[in-house]
DOFINU-106671 format. One record per residue: residue in one letter; x, y, z of N, C-alpha, C in turn. Coordinates in steps of 0.05 Angstrom, whole numbers, plus 5000, padded with zeros to 4 digits. Example, Ala and Ser with C-alpha at 12.3 -4.5 7.8 and 13.67 -1.06 7.14 Angstrom:
! DOFINU-106671
A526448865156524649105156526449345156S525749555142527349795143525850015157
***
This chain:
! DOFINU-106671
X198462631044200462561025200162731000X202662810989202463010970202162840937X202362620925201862540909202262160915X201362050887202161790886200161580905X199761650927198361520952195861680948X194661500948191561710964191461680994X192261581006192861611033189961491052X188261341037186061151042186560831049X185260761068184960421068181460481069X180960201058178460151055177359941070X175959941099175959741116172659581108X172459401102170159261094169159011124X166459041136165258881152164558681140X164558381133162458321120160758181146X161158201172159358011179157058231185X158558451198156158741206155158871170X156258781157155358981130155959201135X158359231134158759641138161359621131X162059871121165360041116165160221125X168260291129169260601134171360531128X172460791126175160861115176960991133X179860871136182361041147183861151137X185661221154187761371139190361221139X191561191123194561031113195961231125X197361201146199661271156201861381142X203361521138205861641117208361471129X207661361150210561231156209660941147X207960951144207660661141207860571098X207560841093208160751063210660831055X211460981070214560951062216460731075X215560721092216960421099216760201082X213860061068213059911065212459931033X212760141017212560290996211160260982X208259990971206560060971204659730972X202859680960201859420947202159260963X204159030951203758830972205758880994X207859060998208659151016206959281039X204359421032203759491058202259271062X200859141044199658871060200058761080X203158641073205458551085204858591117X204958891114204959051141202259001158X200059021148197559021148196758641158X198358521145197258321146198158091176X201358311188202358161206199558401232X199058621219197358791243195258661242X193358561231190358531226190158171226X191358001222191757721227192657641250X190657561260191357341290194057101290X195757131305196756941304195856611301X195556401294194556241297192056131281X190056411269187856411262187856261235X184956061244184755921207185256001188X185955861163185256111136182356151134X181155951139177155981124176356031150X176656201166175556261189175356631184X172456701197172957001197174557201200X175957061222179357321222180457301209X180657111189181657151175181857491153X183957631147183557791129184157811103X182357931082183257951055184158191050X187058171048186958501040187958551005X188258840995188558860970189059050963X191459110953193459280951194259330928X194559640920196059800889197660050904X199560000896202060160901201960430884X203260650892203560950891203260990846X204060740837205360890806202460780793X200460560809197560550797196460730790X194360630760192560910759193861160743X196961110749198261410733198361270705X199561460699200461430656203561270658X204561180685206961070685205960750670X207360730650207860380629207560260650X206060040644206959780665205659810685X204560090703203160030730200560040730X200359690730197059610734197259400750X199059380762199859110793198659140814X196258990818195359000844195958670867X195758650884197658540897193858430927X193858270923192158020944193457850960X192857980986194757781007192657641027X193057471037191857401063192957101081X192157001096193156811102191956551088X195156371076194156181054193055921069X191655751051190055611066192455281059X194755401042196955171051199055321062X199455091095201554981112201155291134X198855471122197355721144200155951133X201755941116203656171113202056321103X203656591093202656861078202056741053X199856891044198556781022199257041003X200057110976199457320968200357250939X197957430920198557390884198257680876X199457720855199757980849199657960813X197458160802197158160771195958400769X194558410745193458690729190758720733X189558890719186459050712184959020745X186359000769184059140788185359440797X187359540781187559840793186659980798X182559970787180960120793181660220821X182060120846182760170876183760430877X184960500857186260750859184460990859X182760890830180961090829178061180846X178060950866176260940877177061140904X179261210898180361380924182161160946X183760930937184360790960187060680953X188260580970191960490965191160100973X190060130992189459891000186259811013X184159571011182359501022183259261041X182759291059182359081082178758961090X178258651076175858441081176058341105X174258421132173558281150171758141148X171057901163168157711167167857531149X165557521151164657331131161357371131X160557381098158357371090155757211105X152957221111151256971117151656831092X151157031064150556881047152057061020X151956921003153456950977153257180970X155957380968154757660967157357730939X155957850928159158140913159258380922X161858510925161058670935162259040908X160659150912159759390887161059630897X163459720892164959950908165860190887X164860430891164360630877166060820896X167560970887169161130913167961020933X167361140957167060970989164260980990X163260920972160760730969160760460971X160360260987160159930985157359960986X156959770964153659630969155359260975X153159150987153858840989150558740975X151258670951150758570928150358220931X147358210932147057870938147457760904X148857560919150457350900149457070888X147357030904146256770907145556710877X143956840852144356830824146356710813X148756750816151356740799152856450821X151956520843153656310860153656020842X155455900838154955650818157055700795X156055880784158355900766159956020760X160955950730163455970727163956170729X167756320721167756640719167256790704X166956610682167056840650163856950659X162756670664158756770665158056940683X158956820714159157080736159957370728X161557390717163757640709161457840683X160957720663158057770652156257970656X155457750679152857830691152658040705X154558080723155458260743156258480727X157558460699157358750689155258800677X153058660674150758760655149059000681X149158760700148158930733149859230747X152459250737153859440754155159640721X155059530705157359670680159159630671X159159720648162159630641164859720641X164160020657166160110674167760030688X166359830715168059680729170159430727X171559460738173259310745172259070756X172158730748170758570767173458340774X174058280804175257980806173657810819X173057630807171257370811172957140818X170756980830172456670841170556530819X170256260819169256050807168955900825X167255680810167055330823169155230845X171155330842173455240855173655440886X174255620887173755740906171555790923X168455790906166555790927167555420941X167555200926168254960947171255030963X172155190974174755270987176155040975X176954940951179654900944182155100944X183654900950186155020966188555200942X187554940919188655200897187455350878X186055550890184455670867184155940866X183756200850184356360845182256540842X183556780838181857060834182657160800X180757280791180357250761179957530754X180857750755180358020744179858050716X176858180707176858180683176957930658X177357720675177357500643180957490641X181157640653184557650635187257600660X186657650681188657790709187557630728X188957330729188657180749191057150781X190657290804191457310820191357030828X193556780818193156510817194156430841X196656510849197756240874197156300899X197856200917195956160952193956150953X192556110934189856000944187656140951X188256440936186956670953183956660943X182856510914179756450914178256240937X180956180945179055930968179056130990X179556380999179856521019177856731008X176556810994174956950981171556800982X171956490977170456350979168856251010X171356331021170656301056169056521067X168856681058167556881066165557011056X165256731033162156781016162457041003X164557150985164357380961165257210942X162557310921163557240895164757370877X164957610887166857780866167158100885X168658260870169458540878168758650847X166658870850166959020825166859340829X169359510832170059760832170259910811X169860190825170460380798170360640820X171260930806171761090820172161380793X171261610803172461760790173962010800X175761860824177462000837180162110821X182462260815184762350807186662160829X189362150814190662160826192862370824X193762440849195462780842198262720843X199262770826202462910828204263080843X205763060861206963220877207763470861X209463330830211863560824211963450792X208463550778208763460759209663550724X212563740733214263800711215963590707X217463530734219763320737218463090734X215063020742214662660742214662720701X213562900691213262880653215862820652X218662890660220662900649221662580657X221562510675222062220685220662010674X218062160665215761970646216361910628X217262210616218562080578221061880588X222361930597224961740598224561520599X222461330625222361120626220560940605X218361220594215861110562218360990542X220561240543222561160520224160870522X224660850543225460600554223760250541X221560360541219860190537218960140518X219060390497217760340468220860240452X222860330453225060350446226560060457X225559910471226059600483227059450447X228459320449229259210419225958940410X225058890438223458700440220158750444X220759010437218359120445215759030429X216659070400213958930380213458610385X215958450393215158270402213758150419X214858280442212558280465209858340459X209158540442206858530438205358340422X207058280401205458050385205557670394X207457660413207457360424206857450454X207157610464206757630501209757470506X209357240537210857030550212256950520X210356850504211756650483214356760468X214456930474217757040460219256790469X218856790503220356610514221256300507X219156120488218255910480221055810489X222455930453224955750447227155700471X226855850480229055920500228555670531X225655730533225355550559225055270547X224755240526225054920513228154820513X229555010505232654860504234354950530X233155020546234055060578232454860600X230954690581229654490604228554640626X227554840615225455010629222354860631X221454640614218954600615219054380626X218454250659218254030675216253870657X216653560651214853340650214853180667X213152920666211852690677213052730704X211752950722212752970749214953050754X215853160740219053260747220653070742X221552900723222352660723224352670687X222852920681224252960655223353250644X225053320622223753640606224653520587X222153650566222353540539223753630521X223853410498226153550479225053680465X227953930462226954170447226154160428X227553890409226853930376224053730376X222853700395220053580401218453830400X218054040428216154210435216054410420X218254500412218454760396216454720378X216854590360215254530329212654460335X212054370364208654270372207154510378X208454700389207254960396208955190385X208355210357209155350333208555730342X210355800340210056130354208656280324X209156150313207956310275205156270282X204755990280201855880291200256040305X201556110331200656200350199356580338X201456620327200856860306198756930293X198056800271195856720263193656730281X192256610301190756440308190456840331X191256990329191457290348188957450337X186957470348184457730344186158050351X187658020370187858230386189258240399X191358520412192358440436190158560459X191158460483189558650502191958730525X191458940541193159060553192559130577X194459070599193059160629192959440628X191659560647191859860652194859990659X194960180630197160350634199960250614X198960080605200759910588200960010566X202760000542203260000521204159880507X204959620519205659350500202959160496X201659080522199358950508199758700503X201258510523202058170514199758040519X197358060524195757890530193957920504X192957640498192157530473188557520477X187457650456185257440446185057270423X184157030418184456890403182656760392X183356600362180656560356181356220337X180156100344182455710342179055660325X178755620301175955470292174155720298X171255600313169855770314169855900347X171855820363171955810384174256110392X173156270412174656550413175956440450X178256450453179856470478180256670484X181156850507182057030531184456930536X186556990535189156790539190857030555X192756990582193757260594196557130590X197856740592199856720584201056590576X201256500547201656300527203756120540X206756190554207856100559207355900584X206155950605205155820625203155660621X201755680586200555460585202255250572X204055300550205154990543206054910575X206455140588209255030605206854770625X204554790628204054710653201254390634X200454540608199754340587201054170577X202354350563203854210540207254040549X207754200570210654070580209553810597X207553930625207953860640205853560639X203853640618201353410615201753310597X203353410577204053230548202453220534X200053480529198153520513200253730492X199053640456199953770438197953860429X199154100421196954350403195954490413X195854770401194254920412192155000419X190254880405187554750414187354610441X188754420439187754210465188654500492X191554550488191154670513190554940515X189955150497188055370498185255200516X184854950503181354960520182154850551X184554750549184854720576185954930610X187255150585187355360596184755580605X183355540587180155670594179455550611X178955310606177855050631177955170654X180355160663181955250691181355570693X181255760679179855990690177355960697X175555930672172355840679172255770707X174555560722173355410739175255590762X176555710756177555890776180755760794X182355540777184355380783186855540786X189355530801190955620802192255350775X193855390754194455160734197055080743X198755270755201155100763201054890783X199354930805199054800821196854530816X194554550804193354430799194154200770X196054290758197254100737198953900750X200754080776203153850795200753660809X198453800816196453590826195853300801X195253390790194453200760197053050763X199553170759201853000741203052790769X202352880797203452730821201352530812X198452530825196652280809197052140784X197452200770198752080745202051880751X203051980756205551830763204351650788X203251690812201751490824200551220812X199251330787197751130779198750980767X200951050753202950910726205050720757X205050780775206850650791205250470803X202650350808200450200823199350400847X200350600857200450680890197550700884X196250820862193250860864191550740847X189750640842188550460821185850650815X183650480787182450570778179450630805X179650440822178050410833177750630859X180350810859180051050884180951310855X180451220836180151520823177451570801X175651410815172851440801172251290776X174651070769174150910743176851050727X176951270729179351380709181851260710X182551330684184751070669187051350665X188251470694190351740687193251480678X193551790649195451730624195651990619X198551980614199652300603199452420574X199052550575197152610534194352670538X192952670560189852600549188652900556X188753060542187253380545184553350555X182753070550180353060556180252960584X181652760590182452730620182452900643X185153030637186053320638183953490651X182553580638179453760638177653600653X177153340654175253150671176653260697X179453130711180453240737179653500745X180453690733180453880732178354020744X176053860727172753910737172253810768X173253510762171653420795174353540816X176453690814177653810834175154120844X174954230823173254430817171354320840X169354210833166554170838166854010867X169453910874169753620893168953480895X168353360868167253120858169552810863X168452620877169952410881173652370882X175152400863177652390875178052600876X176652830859177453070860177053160885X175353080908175353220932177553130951X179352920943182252880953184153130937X185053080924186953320903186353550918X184153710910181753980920184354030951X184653820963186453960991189554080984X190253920963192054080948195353940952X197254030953199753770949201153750980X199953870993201653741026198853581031X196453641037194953451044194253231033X193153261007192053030992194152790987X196552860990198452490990198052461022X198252591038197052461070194852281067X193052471050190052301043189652011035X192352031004192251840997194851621007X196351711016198351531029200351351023X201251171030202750941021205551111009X206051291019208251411009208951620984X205551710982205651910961206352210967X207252170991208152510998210152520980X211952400977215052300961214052470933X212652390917211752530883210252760888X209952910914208953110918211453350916X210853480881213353670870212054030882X212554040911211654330915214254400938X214354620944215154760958212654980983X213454921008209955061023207555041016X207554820996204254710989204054850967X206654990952204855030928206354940906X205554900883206854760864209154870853X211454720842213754790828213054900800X214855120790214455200769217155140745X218755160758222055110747223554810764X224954650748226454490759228654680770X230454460787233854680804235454450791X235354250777237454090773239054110743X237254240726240054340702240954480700X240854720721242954980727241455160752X243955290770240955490788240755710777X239555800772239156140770237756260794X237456530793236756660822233956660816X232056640793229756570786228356280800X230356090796229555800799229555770829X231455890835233455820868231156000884X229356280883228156330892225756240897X224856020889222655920892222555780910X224355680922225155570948224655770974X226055970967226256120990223256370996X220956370968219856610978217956480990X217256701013215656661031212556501026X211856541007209456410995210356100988X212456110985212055830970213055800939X213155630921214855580898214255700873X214455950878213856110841216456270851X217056340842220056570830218556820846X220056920864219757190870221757360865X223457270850226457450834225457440805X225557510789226857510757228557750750X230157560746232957720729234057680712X236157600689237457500671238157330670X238157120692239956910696238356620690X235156690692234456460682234956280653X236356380636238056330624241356390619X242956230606244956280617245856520599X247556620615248156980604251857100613X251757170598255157270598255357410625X257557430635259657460654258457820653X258657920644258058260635254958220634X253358150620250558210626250358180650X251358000660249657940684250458150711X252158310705254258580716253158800714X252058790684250759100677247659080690X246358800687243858720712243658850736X246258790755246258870783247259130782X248659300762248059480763245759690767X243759640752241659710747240259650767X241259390782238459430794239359430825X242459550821243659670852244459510875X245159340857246459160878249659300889X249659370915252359490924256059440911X256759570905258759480892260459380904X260159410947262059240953260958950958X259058880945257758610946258858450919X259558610900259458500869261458280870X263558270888265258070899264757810902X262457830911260857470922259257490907X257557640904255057610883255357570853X257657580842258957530816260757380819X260257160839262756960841261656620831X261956540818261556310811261756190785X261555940775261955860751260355960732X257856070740256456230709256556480724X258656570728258656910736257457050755X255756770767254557060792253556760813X253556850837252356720864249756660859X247756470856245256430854243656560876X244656480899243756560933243856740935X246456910926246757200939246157380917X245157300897243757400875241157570871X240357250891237057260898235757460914X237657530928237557720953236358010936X238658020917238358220913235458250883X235758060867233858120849231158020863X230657910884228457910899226858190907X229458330921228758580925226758770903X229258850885228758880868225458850851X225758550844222458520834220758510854X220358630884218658710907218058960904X220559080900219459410897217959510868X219159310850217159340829214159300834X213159000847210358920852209159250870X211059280881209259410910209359700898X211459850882210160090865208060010843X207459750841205459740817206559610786X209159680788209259660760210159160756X209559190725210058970719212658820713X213258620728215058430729215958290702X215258360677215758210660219258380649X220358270626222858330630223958650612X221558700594221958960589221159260613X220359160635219959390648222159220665X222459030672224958960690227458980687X228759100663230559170656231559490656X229059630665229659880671230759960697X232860190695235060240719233060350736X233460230760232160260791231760500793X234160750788234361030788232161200774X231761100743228061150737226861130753X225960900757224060880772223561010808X225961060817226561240837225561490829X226861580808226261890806223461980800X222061720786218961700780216661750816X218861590838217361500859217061770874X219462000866220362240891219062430883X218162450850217262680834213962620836X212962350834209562410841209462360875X211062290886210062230918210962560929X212862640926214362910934216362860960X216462600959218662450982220962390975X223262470973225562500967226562260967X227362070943228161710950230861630943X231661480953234361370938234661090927X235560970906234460740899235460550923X236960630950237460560966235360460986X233860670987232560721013229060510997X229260580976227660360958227360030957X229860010962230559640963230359610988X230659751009230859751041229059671050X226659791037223659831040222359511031X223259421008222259210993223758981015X226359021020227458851038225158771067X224959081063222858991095220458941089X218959001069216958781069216858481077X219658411050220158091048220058001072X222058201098222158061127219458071134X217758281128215558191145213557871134X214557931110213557641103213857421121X216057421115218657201143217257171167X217657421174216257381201213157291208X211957321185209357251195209556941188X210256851174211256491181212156431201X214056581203214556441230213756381256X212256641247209656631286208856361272X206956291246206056061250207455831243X210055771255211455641260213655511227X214055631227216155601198218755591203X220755351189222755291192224255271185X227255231178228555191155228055041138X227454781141226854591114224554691108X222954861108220354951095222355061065X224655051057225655221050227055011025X226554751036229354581016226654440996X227154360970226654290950225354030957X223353920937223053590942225853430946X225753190961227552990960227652800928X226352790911226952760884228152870871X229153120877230553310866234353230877X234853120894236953030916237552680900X235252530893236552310895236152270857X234052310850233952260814233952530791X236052300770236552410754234552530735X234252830720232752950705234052910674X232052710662232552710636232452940615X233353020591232453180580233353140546X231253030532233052870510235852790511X236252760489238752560503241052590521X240652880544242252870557241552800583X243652770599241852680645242652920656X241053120670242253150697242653040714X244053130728244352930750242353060778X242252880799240353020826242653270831X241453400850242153530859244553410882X246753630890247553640909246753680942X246353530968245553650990246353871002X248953801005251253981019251854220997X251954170970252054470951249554580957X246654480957243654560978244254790994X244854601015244654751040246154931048X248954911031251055221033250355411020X248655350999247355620980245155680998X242955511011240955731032242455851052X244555691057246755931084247456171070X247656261043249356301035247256621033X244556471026242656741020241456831043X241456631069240956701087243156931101X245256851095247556951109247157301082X245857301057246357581050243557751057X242757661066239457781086239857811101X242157791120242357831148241157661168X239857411159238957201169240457021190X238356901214240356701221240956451207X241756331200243256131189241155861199X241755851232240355551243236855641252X236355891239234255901259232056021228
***
């Protein structure tokens, strides 16, 4: 391959202790185009049909797409897939600072086996040492993460699991750097199964350029794009939190179980964005970046690591009814330290909580605890014995399809997930192709679209959107048909795409690099790869990943209602100060999944 690709996989033994290295196919990365797209690919070749998640065949693979590693803004997306250890679908999280892979000489690593015993493993171009772990095994990530660089440098790149993942909890995460948590499916409990406590790379390989007059000239354009963003200093100085106001008066922030979102002229003023200002050491920045939304912070005498202000009121402060930034900064550390996915593990908390406030569970099957919404110290107690699988926490620890089986009497019902993994957005005070996709991506309930629409947006933005990001113009017909100007379903289709080919070239999903025309980023892909692209032949590619996603559910048996929303969402109303939504519609439901099924080329009943 003439640029972009290093044209390496990195095959890891752990049960024999050995690597070697292949060669990445050229058809297979233009097909699949890079990251978690070739995963994708990788993961329907190298995964047994049928096979456990915490079982050896299982595979971990780990993926950075062609624009890693370069001076391109924004590409520091590396992309962790494997099979999730909820409902056995595709597992995969995608975030920043492990692009080292690139430099190590590699596009993707593929984890066979499993460890005897607690290992890290220490990868230097195609050097692996397997690095006993048994020291650090125990704790947390910040201390693991530490230690491991005092032992390897501070060169490397490290992602660590925690407490949570060595006990295979089902929601728990990979932690790059302190800052770049690869949170949903569960991929620290899949890391944990195979006894690694961490990956720490580095490399001082190049990456080459096909045709590097035209990639400088495509470079400045898209840098300009980015510095020149009207929102750009913002982004840097709040990160997510720009978003605050906006997801407060859009009933963007789910409470007491999904049962309400709080009022705006409540949250806003509790989690003060000036405040939040103040209280900033620093920004910090994934690799390749030039905005830099991620925070260090400094509250008293106490210094935080913070990657996203917004996802903490949203999953604290909305969703647990803790105020201030204190309580949930420490509760946000909490949950890294301990290596927690927080969306998922807060719907864990807030389903028990509404249990408890209803009788279904009493003090005496949750260890004495008295769960009440407000209590940050609470909060952090769960939190811990989910971590550690300490007494109720080793019910929860299975995560939101198992643990109401566990606990029973009809608590599947307040179980707010989609494929076992927790909700991030309500669907009942408007859809957007943001909200509506969380239903449909293959993983399970986080947004695998973002576009404009998660708030509401004029008839023309949301035009000049699909422009950009190439939606066919003989589609603009249906896909711009509806009461807020565009198809939710047939929307999705397309800004799904869209933010796939972004993950899988690398670059970041947030909304200043998501707002740049697909055709940049095309002309960026043809000038360092030397493969001639069309932003056509680009979404094609991302499309076919998504199917291969699809398809690998479905070998393990996936169906259409894997696909429809809780039934609380269908029968009760969502409060939101003093206004109601109302439930959802069934039949408006199920004609919008025909509707996105039917713009995927999908079957409909199958």
């Amino acid at each position: 391959m003439k640029g972009g690709y290093t044209g390496e996989i990195l095959k890891i033994d752990l049960s024999e202790r050995k690597a070697h290295v292949e060669e990445l196919q050229e058809r297979i990365a233009v097909e699949y185009i890079g990251g978690g797209g070739i995963n994708a690919r990788l993961a329907l070749d190298l995964i047994k049909p049928g096979e456990d998640p915490f079982s050896p065949g299982n595979v971990l693979l780990i993926g950075a797409g062609p624009f890693v590693g370069t001076l391109i803004p924004g590409s520091s997306k590396c992309n962790i897939t494997s099979k999730s250890p909820h409902k056995k679908f595709i597992g995969t999280s995608g975030s920043g600072h492990l692009g080292f892979i690139k430099f190590a000489g590699f596009d993707n690593i593929a984890i066979f086996g499993k460890s005897e015993k607690p290992t890290y493993l220490k990868i230097f171009n195609d050097r692996v040492e397997f690095k006993d772990a048994s020291h650090i095994w125990g704790k947390d990530i910040y201390e693991a993460t530490d230690i491991i660089r005092q032992e390897v440098g501070n060169d490397y790149a490290i992602a660590c699991i925690g407490p949570a993942g060595e006990n295979l909890v089902k929601d728990s995460l990979v932690l790059a750097n302190k800052y770049s948590a690869f949170a949903r499916s569960g991929m620290g409990a899949i890391m944990g199964s195979k006894h690694i406590k961490a990956i720490a790379i580095y490399g001082n390989r190049g990456i080459k350029v096909a045709q590097p007059k035209r990639f400088k000239e495509a470079l400045r354009k898209v840098y300009n794009e980015v510095v020149k963003h009207p929102n750009f200093k913002e982004w840097r100085t709040y990160g997510t939190l720009i978003s605050h106001e906006a997801f407060a008066r859009n009933a963007l922030y789910p409470s007491m179980n999904f049962r309400e979102s709080p009022d705006h002229n409540k949250i806003i003023p509790i989690f003060d964005i000036e405040r939040f200002k103040g209280l900033k050491l620093r920004d910090v920045a994934c690799l390749g970046c030039p905005v830099g939304c991620k925070h260090l912070l400094e509250v008293g005498d106490k210094i935080f690591s913070l990657s996203c202000a917004l996802s903490s009121i949203q999953a604290f402060g909305g969703a647990c009814h803790i105020k201030g930034w204190e309580e949930i900064l420490q509760c946000s550390e909490l949950a890294n330290r301990l290596g927690l996915d927080v969306f998922s593990t807060v719907n864990l908390i807030t389903m028990a909580t509404e249990l408890f406030e209803r009788g279904i569970i009493k003090e005496s099957e949750t260890d004495g605890l008295k769960l009440e919404w407000g209590n940050p110290q609470l909060v952090r107690e769960i939190m811990r014995k989910i971590a550690y699988r300490e007494g109720f926490g080793n019910i929860l620890a299975e995560g939101l399809i198992e643990a109401p089986k566990i606990i029973g009497k009809g608590a599947e019902y307040y179980a707010m997930h989609v494929k076992g993994l927790g909700l991030t957005f309500d669907l009942r005070p408007r859809f957007s192709a943001d909200n509506f996709s969380q239903i449909v991506n293959p993983r399970g309930a986080h947004p695998s679209s973002v576009s404009v629409t998660l708030v509401p947006r004029s008839p023309d933005s949301i035009k000049r959107f699909c422009q950009k990001i190439k939606v066919p113009e003989n589609r603009f017909e249906e896909v711009l048909k509806g009461p807020d100007g565009f198809n939710p379903a047939r929307l999705t289709k397309w800004s799904e795409d869209y933010t796939f080919a972004l993950d899988a070239l690398g670059v970041c999903r947030f909304p200043i690099y998501q707002r740049i025309d697909l055709s940049l980023w095309t002309e960026l892909y043809s000038s360092i790869t030397g493969m001639e692209t069309s932003p056509e032949e680009i979404l094609q590619a991302a499309e076919r990943a998504l199917n291969a996603q699809r398809e690998f559910n479905l070998r393990e048996g996936a169906a259409p209602e894997d696909d429809i929303p809780p039934r609380r969402f269908f029968e009760k109303p969502l409060k939101f100060g003093e206004k109601t939504f109302d439930p959802l519609n069934e039949r408006h439901m199920m004609n919008l999944l025909g509707e996105y099924y039917q713009e995927r080329g999908w079957s409909i009943d199958t």
